[in-house]
Each structure stands twice: as structure tokens, then as C-alpha cells.
C-alpha positions in Angstrom: -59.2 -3.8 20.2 -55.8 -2.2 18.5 -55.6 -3.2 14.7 -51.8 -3.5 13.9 -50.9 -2.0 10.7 -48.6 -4.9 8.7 -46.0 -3.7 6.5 -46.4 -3.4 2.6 -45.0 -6.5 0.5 -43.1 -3.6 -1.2 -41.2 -2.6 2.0 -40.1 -6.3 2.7 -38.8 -6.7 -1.0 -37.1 -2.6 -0.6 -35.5 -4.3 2.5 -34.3 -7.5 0.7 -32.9 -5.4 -1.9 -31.3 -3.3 0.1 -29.8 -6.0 2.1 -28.4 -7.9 -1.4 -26.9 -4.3 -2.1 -25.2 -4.3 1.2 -23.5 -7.6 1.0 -22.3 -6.9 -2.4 -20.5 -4.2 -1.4 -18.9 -6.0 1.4 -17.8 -8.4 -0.7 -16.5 -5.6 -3.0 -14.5 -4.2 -0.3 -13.2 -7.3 1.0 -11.9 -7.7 -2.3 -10.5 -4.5 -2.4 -8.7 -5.0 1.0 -7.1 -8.1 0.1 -5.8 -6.6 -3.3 -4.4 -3.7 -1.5 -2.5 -6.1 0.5 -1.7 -7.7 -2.2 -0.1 -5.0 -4.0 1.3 -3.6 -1.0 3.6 -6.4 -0.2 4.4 -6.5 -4.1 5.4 -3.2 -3.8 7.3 -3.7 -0.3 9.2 -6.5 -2.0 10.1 -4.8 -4.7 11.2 -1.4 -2.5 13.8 -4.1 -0.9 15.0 -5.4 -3.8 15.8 -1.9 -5.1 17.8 -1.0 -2.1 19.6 -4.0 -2.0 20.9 -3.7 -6.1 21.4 0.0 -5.1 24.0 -0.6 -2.6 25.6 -2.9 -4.9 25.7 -0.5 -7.4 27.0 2.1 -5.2 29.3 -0.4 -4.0 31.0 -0.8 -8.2 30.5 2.7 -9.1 31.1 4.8 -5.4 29.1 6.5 -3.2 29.5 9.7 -4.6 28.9 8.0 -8.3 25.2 7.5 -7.8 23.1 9.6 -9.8 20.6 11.4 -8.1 17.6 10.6 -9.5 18.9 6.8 -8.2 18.4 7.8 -4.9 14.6 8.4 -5.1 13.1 5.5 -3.6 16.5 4.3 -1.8 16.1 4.4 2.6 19.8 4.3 3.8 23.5 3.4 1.6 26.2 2.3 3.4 30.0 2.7 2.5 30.5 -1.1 1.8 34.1 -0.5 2.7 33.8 1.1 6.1 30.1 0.3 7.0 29.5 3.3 7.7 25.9 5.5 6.6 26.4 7.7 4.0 22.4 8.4 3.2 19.6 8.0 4.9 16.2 9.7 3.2 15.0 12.4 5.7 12.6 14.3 3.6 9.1 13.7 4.0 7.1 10.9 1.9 4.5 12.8 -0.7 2.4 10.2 -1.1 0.9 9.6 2.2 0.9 5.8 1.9 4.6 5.3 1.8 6.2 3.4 4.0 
């Protein structure tokens, strides 16, 4: 006859708390994934918003009347009287989670 060696009481609780300390932090990062999300549409919305009250800034003052620094976070300008594109950024993004 083969006696079966039963885990210690201490293992089972080691294994419950591990398992409490797993599902708390996949709770954490589900509320770190929706927050993201959250602040990336935020931020999205507000990028648009920019772009659009640049052109129509660029639209009163001229094209060639925008200050640099202006132009930072701006995508593409048209010429509001000819439609055509005067800027479109081509330099690469820093921060690797631009859009």
C-alpha cells in the first residue's frame, strides 16, 4: 500500500493568497486599461479641436503668420482660400504613443 502525502494547510492558504493577489491585480489593470482609454480619447478629442481652431487662426492671421511654436501638435493647414496643403507634420513623433 502507497501512503499519499496531503498537502500542508499552509500551502492551501499560500495558494489562496496568491490567488486574491492575482485577481487584484487584474482588476488593477483593467482599471488601468480603461483609464488609458479614457485619457486617450480625451486627448484625441482635444488634438482635433486644436487643429480645427488652428486653421481658423491661420485662416485670420495667414499662413505664413503662424508662429511656430503653434505648429507643434498641428497634422496638416490648408490655404482656406485655395484649399490647397500648405503643412503637413513629417517629422517623426518623440513620444512613441502619438498618434
Amino acid at each position: 500500500m502507497k501512503v499519499v502525502n496531503l498537502p500542508e494547510r499552509k500551502d492551501y492558504r499560500e495558494l489562496l493568497n496568491l490567488s486574491s493577489s492575482i485577481k487584484e491585480h487584474q482588476e488593477s489593470m483593467e482599471r488601468l486599461i480603461s483609464t488609458y482609454w479614457k485619457i486617450l480619447n480625451q486627448a484625441s478629442t482635444l488634438t482635433a479641436e486644436y487643429q480645427f481652431a488652428l486653421q481658423r487662426y491661420a485662416k485670420k492671421v495667414g499662413i505664413k503668420n503662424v508662429p511656430k511654436e503653434l505648429m507643434e501638435f498641428a497634422w496638416i493647414l490648408l490655404d482656406p482660400d485655395t484649399g490647397e496643403i500648405v503643412y503637413i507634420k513629417t517629422e517623426p513623433a518623440s513620444d512613441p504613443f502619438s498618434v
